[in-house]
C-alpha positions in Angstrom: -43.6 -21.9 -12.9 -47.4 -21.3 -12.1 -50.1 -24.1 -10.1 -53.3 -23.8 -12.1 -56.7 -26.1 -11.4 -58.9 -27.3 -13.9 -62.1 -28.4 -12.7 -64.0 -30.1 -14.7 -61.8 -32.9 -18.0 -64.1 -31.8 -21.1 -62.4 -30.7 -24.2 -61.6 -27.2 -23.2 -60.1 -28.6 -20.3 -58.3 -31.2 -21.3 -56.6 -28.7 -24.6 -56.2 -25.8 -21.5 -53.9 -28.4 -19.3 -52.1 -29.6 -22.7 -51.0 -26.4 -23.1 -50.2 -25.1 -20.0 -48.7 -28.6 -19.1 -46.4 -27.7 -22.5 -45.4 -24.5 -21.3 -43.8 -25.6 -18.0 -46.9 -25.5 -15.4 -48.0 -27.5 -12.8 -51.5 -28.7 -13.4 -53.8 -29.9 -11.5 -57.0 -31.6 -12.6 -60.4 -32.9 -11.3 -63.9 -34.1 -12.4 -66.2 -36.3 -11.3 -65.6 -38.9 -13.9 -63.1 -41.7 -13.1 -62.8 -43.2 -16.5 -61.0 -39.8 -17.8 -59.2 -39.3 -14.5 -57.5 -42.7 -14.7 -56.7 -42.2 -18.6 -55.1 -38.3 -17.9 -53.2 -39.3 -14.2 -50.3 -41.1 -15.8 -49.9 -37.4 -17.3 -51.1 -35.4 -14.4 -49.5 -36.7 -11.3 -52.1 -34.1 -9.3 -54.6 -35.9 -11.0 -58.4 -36.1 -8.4 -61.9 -37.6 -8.7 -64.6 -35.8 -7.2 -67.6 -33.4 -6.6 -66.9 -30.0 -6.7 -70.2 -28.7 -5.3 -69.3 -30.4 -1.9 -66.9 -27.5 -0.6 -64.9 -30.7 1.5 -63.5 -31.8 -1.7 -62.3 -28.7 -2.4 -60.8 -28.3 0.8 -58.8 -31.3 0.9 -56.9 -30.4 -2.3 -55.8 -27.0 -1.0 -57.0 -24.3 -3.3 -54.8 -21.5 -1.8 -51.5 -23.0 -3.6 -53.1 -22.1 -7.0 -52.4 -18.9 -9.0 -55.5 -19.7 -11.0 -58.4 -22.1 -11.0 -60.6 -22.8 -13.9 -64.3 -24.2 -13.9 -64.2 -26.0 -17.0 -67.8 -27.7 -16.8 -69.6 -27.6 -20.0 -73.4 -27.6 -20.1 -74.5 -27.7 -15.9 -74.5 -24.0 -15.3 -75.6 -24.7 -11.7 -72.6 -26.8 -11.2 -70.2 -24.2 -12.5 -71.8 -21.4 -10.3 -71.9 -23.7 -7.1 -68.1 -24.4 -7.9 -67.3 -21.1 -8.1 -68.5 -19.8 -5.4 -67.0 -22.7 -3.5 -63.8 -21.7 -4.8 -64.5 -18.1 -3.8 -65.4 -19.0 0.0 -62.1 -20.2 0.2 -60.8 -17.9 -1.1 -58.7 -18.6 -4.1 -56.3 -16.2 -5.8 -58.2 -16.1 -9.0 -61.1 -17.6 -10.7 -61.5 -17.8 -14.3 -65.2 -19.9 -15.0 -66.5 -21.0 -18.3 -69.6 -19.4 -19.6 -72.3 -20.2 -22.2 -74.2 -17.0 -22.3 -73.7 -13.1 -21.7 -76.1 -13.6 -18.7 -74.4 -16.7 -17.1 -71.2 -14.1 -17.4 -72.7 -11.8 -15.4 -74.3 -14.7 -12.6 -70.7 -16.1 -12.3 -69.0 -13.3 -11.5 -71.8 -12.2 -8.8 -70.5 -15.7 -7.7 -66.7 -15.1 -7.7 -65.8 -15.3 -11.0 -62.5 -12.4 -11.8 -63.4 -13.5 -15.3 -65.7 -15.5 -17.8 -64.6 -17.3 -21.0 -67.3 -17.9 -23.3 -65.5 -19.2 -26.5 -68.4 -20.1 -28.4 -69.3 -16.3 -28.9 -65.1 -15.4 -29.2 -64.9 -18.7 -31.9 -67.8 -16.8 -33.8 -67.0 -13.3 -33.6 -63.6 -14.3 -34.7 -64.7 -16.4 -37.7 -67.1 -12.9 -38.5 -64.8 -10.9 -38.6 -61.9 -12.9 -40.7 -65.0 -14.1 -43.1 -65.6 -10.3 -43.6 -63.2 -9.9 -45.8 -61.3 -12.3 -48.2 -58.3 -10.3 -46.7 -58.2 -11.0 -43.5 -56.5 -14.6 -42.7 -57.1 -14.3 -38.9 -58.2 -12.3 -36.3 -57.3 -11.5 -32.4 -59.7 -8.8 -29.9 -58.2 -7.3 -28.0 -60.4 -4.9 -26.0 -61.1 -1.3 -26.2 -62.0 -1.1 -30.2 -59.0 -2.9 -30.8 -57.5 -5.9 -32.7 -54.4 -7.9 -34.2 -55.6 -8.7 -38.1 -53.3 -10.8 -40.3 -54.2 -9.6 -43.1 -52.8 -10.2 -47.3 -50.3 -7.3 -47.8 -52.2 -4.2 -49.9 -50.9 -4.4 -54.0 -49.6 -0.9 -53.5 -47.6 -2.1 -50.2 -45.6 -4.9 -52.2 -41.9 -4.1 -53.2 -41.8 -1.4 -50.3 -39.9 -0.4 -47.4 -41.7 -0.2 -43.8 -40.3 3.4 -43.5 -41.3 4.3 -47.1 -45.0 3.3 -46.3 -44.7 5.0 -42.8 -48.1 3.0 -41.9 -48.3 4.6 -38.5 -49.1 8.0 -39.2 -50.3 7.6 -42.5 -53.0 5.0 -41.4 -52.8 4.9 -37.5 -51.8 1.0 -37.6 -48.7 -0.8 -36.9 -46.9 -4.1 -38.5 -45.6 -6.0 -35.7 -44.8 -9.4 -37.2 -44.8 -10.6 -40.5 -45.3 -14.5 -41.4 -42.8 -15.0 -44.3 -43.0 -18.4 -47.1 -40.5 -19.8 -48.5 -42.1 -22.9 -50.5 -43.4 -25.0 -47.7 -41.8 -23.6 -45.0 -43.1 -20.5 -43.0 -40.9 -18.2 -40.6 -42.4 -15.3 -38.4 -40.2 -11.9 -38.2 -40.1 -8.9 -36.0 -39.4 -6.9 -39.1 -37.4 -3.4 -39.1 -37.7 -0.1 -41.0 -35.4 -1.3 -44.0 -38.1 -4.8 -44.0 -39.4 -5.2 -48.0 -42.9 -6.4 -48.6 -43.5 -9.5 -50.1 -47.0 -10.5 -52.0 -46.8 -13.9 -50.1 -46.6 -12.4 -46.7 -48.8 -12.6 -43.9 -48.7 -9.4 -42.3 -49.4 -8.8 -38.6 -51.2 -5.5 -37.8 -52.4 -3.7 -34.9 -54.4 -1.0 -34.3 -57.9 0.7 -33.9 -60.6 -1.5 -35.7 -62.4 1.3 -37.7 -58.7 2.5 -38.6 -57.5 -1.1 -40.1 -61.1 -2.0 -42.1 -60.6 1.2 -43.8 -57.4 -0.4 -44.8 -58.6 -3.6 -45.9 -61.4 -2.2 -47.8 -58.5 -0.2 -50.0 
């Protein structure tokens, strides 16, 4: 189990500590508004109000116990720079801030930041990339020219063995799940070699960008 702060109760923030309040975490929140605060501390006993920018209100909630804290504060970029460079004077494991710009990016992390989120620009580039083609269902970067697609399986893949389509060194990409549907229900697999291709399933693929377009365009 992991002790993570979120500064700052928007929507990101508040869908951040759902989640990592779901997978076994203990979360910490603060912003300066006391209406959310009161309506999210029956949930999160670790639950503060409070100014960020005044580095004593950091101080009194201890930020050395956390593994991570996140500067969730949507729209003031001056706040979320002040914050975290507050949280990097005392020196806090790791700060992950949220961004609104490729330039902000770059401020924060003069001011502390080990990383920027900007999810309006990932949201987008995603939803480019799956509109691109009617094939793609969905769409995951993940650095380095490189991507997870779930993609509609190819007609000529359909009826066929992994091993007889031997995707890896004929095309340089990988299947490494597969979304199978069975009327309304839907189960995801780890398939094997012997695994047959079905024309509802979503298939999972990894690889090089250029090398899985060049698949999707077949």
């Amino acid at each position: 189990m992991k002790q993570f702060l979120i500064i700052g109760m928007g929507e990101m923030g508040k869908h951040l500590a759902n989640k990592l309040d779901e997978l076994g975490h203990e979360v910490a929140i603060i912003d300066t508004n006391a209406e959310v605060i009161n309506i999210l501390k029956d949930k999160y006993p670790n639950a503060f109000i409070g100014d960020c920018m005044q580095l004593g209100v950091l101080k009194r909630i201890g930020i050395k116990a956390f593994d991570i804290c996140f500067v969730m504060v949507g729209g003031d970029f001056q706040a979320s720079l002040e914050i975290t460079n507050n949280l990097k004077e005392l020196k806090a494991k790791y700060i992950i801030t949220k961004s609104s710009s490729d330039i902000q990016s770059k401020f924060l992390k003069l001011a502390g930041a080990n990383e920027t989120i900007y999810p309006e620009k990932e949201e987008a580039e995603r939803l480019a990339v799956t509109c691109d083609s009617l094939n793609i269902l969905n769409f995951v970067d993940l650095g380095y020219d490189t991507g997870i697609y779930q993609i509609k399986p190819l007609k000529q893949w359909i009826g066929k063995k992994l091993k007889e389509l031997d995707l890896r060194t004929k095309c340089k990409i990988s299947i490494v799940a597969v979304e199978e549907k069975n009327g309304e229900e839907t189960t995801m697999i780890i398939p094997d070699a012997n695994f047959i291709i079905k024309e509802n399933d979503g298939i999972y693929v990894v690889g090089l960008n250029k090398d899985i377009k060049k698949i999707i365009k077949k």
